[in-house]
MARKEVO-322292 format. One record per residue (C-alpha): x, y, z; residue in three letters. Coordinates in steps of 0.001 Angstrom, whole numbers, padded with zeros to 6 digits, always signed. Layout:
XYZALA...
***
This chain:
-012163+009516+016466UNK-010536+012570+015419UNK-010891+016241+016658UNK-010865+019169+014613UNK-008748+021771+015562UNK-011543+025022+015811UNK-012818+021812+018903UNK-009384+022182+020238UNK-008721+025634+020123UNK-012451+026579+021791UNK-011500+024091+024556UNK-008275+025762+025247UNK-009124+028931+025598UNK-012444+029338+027278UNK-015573+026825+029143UNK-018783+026216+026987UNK-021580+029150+028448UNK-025235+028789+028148UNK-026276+031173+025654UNK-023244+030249+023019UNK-025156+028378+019997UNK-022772+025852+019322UNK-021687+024996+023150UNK-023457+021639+022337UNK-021784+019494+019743UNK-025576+018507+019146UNK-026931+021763+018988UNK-024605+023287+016377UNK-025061+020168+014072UNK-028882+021172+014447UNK-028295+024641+013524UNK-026120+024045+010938UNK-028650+021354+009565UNK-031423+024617+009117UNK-028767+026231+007453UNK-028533+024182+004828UNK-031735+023456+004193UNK-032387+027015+004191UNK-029694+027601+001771UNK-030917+024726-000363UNK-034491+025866-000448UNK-033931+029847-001172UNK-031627+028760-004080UNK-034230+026220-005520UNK-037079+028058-004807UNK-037826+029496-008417UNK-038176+025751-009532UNK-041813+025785-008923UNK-042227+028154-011879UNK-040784+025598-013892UNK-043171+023114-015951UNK-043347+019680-016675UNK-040660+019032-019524UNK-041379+016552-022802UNK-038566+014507-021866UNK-040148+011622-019948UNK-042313+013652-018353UNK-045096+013068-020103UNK-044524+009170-020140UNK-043728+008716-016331UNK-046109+012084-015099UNK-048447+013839-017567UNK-049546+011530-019958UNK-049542+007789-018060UNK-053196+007279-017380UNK-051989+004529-014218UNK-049990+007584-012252UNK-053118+009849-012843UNK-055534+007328-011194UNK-053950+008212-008246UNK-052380+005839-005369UNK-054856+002976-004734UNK-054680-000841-004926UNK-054676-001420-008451UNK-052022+001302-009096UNK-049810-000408-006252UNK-050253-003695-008249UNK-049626-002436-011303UNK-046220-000542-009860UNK-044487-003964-008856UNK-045714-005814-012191UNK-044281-003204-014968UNK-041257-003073-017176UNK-043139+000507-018415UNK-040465+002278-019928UNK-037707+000141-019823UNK-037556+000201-015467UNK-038523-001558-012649UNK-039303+001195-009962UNK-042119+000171-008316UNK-041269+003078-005198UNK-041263+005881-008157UNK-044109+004918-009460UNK-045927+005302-006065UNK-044666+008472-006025UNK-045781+009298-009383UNK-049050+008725-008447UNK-049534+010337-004835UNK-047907+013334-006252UNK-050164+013211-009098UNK-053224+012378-006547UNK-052194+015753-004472UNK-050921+018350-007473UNK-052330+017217-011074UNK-051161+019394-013293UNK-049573+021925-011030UNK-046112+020977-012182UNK-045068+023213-009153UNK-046126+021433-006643UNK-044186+018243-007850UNK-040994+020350-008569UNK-041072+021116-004869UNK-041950+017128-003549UNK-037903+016978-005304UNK-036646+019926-003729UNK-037758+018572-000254UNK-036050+015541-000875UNK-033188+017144-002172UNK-032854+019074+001251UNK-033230+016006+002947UNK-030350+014623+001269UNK-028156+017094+001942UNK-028990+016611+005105UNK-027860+013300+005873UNK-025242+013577+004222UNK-023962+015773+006222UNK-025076+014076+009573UNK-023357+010582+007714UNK-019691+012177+007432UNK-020139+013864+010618UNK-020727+010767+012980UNK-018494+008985+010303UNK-015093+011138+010601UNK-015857+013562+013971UNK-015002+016292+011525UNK-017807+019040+011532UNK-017184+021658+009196UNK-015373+019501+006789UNK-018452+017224+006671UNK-020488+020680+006104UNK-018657+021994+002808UNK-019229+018709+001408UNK-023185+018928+001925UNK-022607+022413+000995UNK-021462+021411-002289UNK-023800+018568-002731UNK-026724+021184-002198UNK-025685+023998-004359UNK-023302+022155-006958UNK-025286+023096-010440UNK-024445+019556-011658UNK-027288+018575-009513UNK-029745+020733-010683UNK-031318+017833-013541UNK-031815+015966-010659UNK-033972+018419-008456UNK-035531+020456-011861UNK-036714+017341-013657UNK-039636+016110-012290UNK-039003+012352-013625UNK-035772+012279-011792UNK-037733+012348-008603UNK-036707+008566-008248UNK-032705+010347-007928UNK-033489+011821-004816UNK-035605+009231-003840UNK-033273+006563-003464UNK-030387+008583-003062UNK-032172+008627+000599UNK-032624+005258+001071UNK-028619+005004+000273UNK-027955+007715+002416UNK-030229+006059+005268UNK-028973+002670+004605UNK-025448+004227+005285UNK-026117+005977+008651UNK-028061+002561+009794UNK-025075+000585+008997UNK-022710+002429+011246UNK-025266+002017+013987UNK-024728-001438+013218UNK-021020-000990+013180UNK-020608+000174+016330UNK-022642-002849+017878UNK-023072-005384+015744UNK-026294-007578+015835UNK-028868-009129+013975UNK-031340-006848+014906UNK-029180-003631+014162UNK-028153-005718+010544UNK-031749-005931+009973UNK-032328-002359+009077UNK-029856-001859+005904UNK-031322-004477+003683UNK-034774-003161+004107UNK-033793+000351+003565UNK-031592-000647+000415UNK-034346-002561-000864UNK-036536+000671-001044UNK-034096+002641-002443UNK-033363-000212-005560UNK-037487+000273-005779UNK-036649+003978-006454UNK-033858+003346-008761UNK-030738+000858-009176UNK-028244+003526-008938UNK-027372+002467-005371UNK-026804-000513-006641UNK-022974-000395-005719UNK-023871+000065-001964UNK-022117-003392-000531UNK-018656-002324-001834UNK-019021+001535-001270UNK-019623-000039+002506UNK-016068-001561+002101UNK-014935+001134+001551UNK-016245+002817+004713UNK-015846-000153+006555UNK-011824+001149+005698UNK-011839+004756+006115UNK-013746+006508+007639UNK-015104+003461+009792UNK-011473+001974+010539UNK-013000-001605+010593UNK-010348-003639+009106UNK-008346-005810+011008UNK-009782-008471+013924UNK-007516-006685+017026UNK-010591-005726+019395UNK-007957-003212+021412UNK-007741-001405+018480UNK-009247+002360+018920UNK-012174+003750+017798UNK-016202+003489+018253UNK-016953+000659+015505UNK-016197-003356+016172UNK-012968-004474+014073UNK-013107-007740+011828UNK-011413-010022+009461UNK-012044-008634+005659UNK-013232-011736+005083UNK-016200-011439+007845UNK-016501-008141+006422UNK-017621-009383+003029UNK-019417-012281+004585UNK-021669-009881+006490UNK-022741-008089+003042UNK-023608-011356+001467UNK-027378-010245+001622UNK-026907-007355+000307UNK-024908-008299-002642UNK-027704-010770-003389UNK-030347-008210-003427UNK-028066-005842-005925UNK-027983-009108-008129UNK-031805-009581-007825UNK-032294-005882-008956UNK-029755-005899-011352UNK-031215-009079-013097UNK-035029-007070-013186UNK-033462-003942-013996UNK-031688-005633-017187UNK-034742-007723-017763UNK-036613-004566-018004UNK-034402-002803-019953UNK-034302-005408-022825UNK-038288-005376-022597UNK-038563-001936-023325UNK-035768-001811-026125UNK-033783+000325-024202UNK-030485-001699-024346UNK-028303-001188-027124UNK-026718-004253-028809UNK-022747-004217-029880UNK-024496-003577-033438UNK-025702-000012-032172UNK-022030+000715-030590UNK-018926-001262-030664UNK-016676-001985-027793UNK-014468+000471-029427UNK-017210+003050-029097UNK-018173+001731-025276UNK-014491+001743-023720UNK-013662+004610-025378UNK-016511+006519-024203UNK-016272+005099-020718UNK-012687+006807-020328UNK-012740+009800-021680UNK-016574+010577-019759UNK-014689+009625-016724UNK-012101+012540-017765UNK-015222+014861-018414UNK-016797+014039-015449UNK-013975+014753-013001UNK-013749+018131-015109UNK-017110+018992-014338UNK-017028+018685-010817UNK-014509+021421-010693UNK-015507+023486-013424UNK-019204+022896-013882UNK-019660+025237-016887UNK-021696+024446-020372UNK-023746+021439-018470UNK-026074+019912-021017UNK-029230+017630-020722UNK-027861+015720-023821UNK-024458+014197-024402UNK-025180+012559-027114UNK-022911+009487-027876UNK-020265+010099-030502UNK-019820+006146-031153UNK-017386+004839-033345UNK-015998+008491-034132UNK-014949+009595-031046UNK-011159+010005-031661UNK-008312+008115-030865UNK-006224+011067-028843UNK-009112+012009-027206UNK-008919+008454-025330UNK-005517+008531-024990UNK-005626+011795-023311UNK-008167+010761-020723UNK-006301+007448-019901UNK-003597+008849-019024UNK-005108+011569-016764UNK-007092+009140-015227UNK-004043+006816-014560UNK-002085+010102-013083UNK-004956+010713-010889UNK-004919+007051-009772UNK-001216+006950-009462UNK-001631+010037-007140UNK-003955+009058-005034UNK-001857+005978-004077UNK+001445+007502-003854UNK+000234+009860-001348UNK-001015+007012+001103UNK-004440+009376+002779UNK-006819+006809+003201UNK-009711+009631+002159UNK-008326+009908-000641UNK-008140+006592-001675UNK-012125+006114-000702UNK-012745+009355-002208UNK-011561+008193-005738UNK-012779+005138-005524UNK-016155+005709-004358UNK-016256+007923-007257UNK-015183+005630-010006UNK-017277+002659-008450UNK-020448+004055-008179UNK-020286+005875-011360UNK-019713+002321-012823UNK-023127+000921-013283UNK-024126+003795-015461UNK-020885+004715-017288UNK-021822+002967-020450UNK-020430-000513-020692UNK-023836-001279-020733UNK-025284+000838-022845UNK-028783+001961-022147UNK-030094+004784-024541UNK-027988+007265-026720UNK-026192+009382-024129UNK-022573+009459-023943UNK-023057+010581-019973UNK-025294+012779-018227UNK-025299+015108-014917UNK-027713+012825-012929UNK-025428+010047-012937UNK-022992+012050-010958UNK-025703+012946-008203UNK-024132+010289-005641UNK-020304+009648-007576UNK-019442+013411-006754UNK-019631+013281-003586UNK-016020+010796-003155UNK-014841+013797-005278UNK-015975+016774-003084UNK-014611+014741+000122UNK-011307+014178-001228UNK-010683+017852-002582UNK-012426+019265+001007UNK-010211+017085+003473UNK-007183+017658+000946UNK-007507+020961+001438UNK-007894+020955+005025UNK-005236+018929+005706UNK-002980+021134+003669UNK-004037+023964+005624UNK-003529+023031+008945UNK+000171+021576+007543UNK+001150+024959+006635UNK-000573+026047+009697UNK-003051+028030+008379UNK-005681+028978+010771UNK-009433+026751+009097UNK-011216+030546+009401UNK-009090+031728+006220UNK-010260+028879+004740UNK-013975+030434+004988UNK-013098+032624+002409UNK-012452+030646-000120UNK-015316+028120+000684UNK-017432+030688+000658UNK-016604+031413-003211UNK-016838+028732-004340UNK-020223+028181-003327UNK-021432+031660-004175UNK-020049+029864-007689UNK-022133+027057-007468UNK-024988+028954-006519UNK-024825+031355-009464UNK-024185+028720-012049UNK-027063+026257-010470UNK-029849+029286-010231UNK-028410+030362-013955UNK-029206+026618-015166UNK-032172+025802-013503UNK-033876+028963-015466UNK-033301+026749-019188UNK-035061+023736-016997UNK-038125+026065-017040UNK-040002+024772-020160UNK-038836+021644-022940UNK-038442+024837-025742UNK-035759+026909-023434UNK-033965+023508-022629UNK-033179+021968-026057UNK-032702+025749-027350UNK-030059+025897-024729UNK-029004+022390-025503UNK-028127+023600-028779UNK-026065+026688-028451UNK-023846+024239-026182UNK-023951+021534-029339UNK-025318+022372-032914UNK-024831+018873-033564UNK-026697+017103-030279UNK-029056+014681-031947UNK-031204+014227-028886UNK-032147+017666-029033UNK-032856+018278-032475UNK-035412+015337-031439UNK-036539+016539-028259UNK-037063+019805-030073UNK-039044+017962-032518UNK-041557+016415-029581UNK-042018+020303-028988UNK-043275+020983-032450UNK-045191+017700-032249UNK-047168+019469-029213UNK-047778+022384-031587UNK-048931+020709-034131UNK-046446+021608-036395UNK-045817+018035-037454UNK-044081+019000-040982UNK-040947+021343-039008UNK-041325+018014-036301UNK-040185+015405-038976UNK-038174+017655-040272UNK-035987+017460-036633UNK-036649+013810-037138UNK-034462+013700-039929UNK-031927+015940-038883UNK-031699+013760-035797UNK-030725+010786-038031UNK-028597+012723-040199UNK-026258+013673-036972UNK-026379+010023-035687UNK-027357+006108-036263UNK-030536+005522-034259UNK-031094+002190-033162UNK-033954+000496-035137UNK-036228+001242-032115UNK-035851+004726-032653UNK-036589+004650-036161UNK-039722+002655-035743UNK-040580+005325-033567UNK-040145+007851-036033UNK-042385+005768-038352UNK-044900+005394-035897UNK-045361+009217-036193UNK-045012+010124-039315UNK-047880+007083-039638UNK-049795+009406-037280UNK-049306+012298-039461UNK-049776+011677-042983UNK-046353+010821-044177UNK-047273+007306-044697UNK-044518+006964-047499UNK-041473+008016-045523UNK-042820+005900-042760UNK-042659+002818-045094UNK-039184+003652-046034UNK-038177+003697-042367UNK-039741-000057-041926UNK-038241-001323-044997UNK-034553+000138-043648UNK-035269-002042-040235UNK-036169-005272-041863UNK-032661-004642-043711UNK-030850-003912-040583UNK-032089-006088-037910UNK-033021-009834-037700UNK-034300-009340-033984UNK-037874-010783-033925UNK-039551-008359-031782UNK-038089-005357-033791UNK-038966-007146-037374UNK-042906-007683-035887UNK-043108-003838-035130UNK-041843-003113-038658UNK-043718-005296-040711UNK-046538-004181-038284UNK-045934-000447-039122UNK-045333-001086-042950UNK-048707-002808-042967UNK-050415+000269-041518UNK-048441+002381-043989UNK-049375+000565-046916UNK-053162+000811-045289UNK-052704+004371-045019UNK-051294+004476-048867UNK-054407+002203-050071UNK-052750-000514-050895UNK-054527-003181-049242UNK-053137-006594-050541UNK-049833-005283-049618UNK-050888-004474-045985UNK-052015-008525-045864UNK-049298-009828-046396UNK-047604-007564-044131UNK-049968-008092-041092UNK-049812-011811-041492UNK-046127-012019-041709UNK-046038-010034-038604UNK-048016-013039-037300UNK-046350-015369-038019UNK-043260-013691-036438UNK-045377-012759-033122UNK-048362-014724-033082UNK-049803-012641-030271UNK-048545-009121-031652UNK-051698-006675-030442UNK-050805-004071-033960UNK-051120-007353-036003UNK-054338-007927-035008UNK-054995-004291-034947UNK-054343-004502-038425UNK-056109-007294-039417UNK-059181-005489-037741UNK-058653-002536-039847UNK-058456-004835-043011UNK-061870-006297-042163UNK-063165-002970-041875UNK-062536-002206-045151UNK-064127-004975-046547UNK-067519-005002-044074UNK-066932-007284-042055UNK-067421-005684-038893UNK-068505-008382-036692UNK-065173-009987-037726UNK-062778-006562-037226UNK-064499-006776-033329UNK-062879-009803-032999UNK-059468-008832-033954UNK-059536-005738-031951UNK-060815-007454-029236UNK-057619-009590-029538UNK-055345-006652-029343UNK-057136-005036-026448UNK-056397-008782-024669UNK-052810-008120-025367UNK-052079-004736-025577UNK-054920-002240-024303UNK-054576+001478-025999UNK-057115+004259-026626UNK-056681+003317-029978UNK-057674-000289-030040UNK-060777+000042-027733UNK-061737+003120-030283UNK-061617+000678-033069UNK-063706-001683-031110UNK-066145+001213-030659UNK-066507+001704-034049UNK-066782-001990-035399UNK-069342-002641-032525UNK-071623+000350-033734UNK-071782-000798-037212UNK-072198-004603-036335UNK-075194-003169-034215UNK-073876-004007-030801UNK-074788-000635-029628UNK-074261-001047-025447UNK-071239-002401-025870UNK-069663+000230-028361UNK-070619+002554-025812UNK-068471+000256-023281UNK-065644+000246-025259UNK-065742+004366-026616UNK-065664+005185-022484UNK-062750+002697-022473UNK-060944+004518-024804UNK-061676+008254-023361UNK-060112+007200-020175UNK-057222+005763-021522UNK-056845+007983-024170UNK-054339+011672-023368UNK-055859+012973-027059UNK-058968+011582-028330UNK-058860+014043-031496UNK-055190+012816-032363UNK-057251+008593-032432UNK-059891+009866-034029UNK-057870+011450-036459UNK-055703+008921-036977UNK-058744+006564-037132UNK-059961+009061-040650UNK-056472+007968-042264UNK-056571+004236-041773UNK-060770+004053-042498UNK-061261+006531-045276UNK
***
């Protein structure tokens, strides 16, 4: 276990007394615990101004009517059963909902549920590399820069990224109960880390990389390799190969998760094929955000909430370049033989992996909450170089307050300066766009913003400037036709669904299109078009709720009501929405089933975030 040498130097010079604060190893880690969740709280305080922002937020948080039922039974069901947007989080959704249960609409009080687990993170972190390495102070820069670093602050600011934080504690936790383990192995002891890295995949799958980042820290700082038992140090030595054995379970429940989280993810459309972005465009991206990354963590200036992906055009040097720092890094790091090091770099690179973009899930080249766990091999490495270098030059570790404190005075300016453009969606993508004219996602994030102002003209207009800057996937584009369907522009949304069924021969993605170009061609009047449309839809999906939805609306038109109650009965089977059960409402009025168009019309009121935006929409389909 090694000393630091402020321990040695207090010991050699003068006895513990009573009324010192740190004359207890246990009492200054307690003390220096409330500082930094003091210093974590004052700096984050001014987040609970900020308000709920339109990117996700409204689809986890403001605007899913299963979080705002609150935490019961059915919601706790309903949590383990969903792929709802593209994720299986079951532990976030709880969340969700008992923060919704306890604040509503006070986006304030939510903001500060994240700060609270933010604090706590810090935290035990700090307590983890503490009882990990013996080394105090070291261990507290590193939480210090974990707390303040502004490259953290889209993980505390954004309400949706509660699930960040969340399981970012069950990591943490599943870390600290693992060298409890360590130091006496049993089953009993063992039992704790799979449960508490089974909560935190129900939070998120970032921690999915936890069996090998405990490798590593079965290596250094845990000094577990090798099977001599006379070997010193606190925690049991074994084989590697026991040492992998013993992780067995947990690599099988990171395969589970991985298999729902990809399973989800291809649900909800989120994954994008080698169609949407070559391997060119994946391992090109993957290097040179790597590069960017390790750039950021030292000079954390012009942080975006959008990187949008540059694809195929990202150039050639611009790879090149990044390869070969990252391969000078590497080569570094091994030629200098410091185990923290090593572990440092690696942990960074390896838990940065699952969401580097390989797989690519959504349009972003990278983004700042993917580095909330990765940065911390980074600030270890740089913290214990540092010290190290100090103490061989024998510099005395209180001149090395200075310049610790600076660089978190940094930190804290940049952090508080960027968590004032987290305070509403219109600062963000404004800010968003002096760092990149050209950032597609928030020319159409900006465009949700005008869509909440009605303003649905400048909105598509966004739309299109969005797809000018960058090749959406056909999901994307359906959505875009989806709202221009809701707003009148039933001709551009038609052109949008005939430019999918040209692209694309997946069968989900042709049954929304041929879905939405029957509802456009409803919309335009003409009706023997929409047919056709609707029924090759169903013949492509047989149970596709719009289809139906469709058909409904067709028999509408023609008086058959009795007949449309059917079909939107069908759709509300498969696919409840305010909008179906409206229908239903209004084809059960008119076929003179009074009692149960009532049914249906409270239906759609409770499920509904706008009513005037169905009915509305409802006046365009049934003129």
């Amino acid at each position: 276990m090694p000393v630091e040498l402020e321990t040695l130097q207090e010991v050699s010079t003068r006895a513990p007394q009573q009324n010192d604060l740190f004359s207890s190893p246990r009492k200054r880690t307690v003390i220096l615990s409330l500082l930094l969740v003091l210093a974590t709280l004052a700096l984050y305080n001014p987040v609970i101004h900020n308000g709920f922002i339109n990117l996700d937020d409204n689809l986890y948080v403001t605007s899913n009517p299963h979080v705002q039922s609150g935490l019961n039974w059915k919601v706790v069901k309903w949590s383990f059963a969903t792929f709802d947007q593209a994720n299986w989080h079951p532990l976030t959704w709880l969340s969700y909902a008992l923060d919704w249960q306890l604040f509503k609409k006070n986006a304030g009080g939510h903001h500060y549920v994240s700060l609270l687990f933010h604090a706590f993170d810090v935290v035990l972190l700090f307590w983890l590399l503490q009882s990990a390495t013996g080394f105090t102070w070291r261990s507290l820069m590193v939480a210090a820069l974990f707390a303040l670093h502004p490259v953290n602050v889209e993980s505390v600011a954004w309400i949706s990224e509660i699930k960040n934080v969340i399981s970012m504690m069950f990591f943490l936790l599943a870390m600290l109960a693992y060298g409890w383990y360590a130091r006496q192995p049993s089953l009993r002891r063992y039992s704790l880390i799979p449960l508490l890295f089974g909560l935190g995949l129900m939070a998120k799958p970032q921690i999915i990389t936890l069996p090998c980042v405990l490798l590593l820290w079965d290596y250094w700082p845990l000094g577990r390799f090798g099977a001599n038992a006379d070997q010193a140090g606190p925690y049991a030595k074994s084989s590697f190969g026991w040492l992998v054995l013993e992780k067995v379970p947990l690599f099988l429940l990171a395969a589970l998760d991985a298999l729902m989280t990809m399973l989800a993810q291809r649900t909800g459309m989120a994954m994008r094929s080698f169609n949407d972005y070559s391997m060119y465009a994946r391992l090109g991206n993957v290097i040179v955000s790597y590069a960017r990354y390790v750039g950021q963590a030292f000079w954390p200036f012009r942080l975006s909430p959008s990187y949008g992906h540059p694809g195929d055009s990202i150039p050639v040097w611009h790879v090149v370049a990044a390869g070969l720092f990252l391969i000078l890094v590497t080569a570094t790091v091994l030629l200098r033989k410091k185990p923290y090091l090593v572990v440092g770099w690696l942990w960074f690179l390896g838990t940065m992996f699952p969401t580097i973009g390989l797989v690519q899930v959504g349009d972003q080249a990278m983004a700042n909450r993917y580095a909330y766990i990765p940065f911390i091999g980074l600030f270890w490495m740089a913290t214990w170089a540092i010290s190290e270098a100090a103490e061989g030059w024998r510099i005395s570790p209180r001149w090395l307050a200075v310049p610790a404190c600076l660089s978190l005075l940094t930190a804290s300016v940049l952090t508080h300066r960027l968590m004032l453009y987290w305070h509403d969606s219109e600062a963000l993508w404004d800010y968003a766009l002096t760092i990149d004219p050209n950032d597609f996602m928030a020319h159409t994030n900006r465009g949700r913003i005008l869509i909440a102002e009605n303003r649905h003209d400048e909105a598509i207009a966004e739309f299109s400037r969005a797809e000018e800057l960058h090749r959406y996937p056909e999901s994307e584009v359906l959505r875009f036709a989806d709202y221009e369907i809701r707003h009148g522009h039933a001709q551009d949304a038609a052109v949008r669904c005939r430019r999918v069924l040209q692209r694309t021969q997946d069968p989900h993605l042709r049954t929304v299109a041929w879905t939405d170009l029957g509802v456009s061609n409803l919309a335009l009047n003409h009706l023997s078009e929409a047919k056709e449309n609707f029924a090759i839809a169903l013949q492509t999906d047989p149970e596709s709720p719009g289809a139906f939805l469709g058909m409904g609306l067709l028999a509408m038109r023609s008086g058959d009501y009795s007949g449309a109650a059917q079909q939107f009965s069908s759709a509300n089977r498969l696919n409840p929405s305010d909008l179906s059960y409206f229908l239903l409402a209004v084809a059960l009025e008119k076929s003179g089933h009074q009692a149960e168009a009532s049914a249906a019309y409270k239906q759609a009121q409770q499920t509904s975030p706008d009513m005037n935006e169905v009915i509305q929409l409802t006046r365009q389909l049934l003129p």
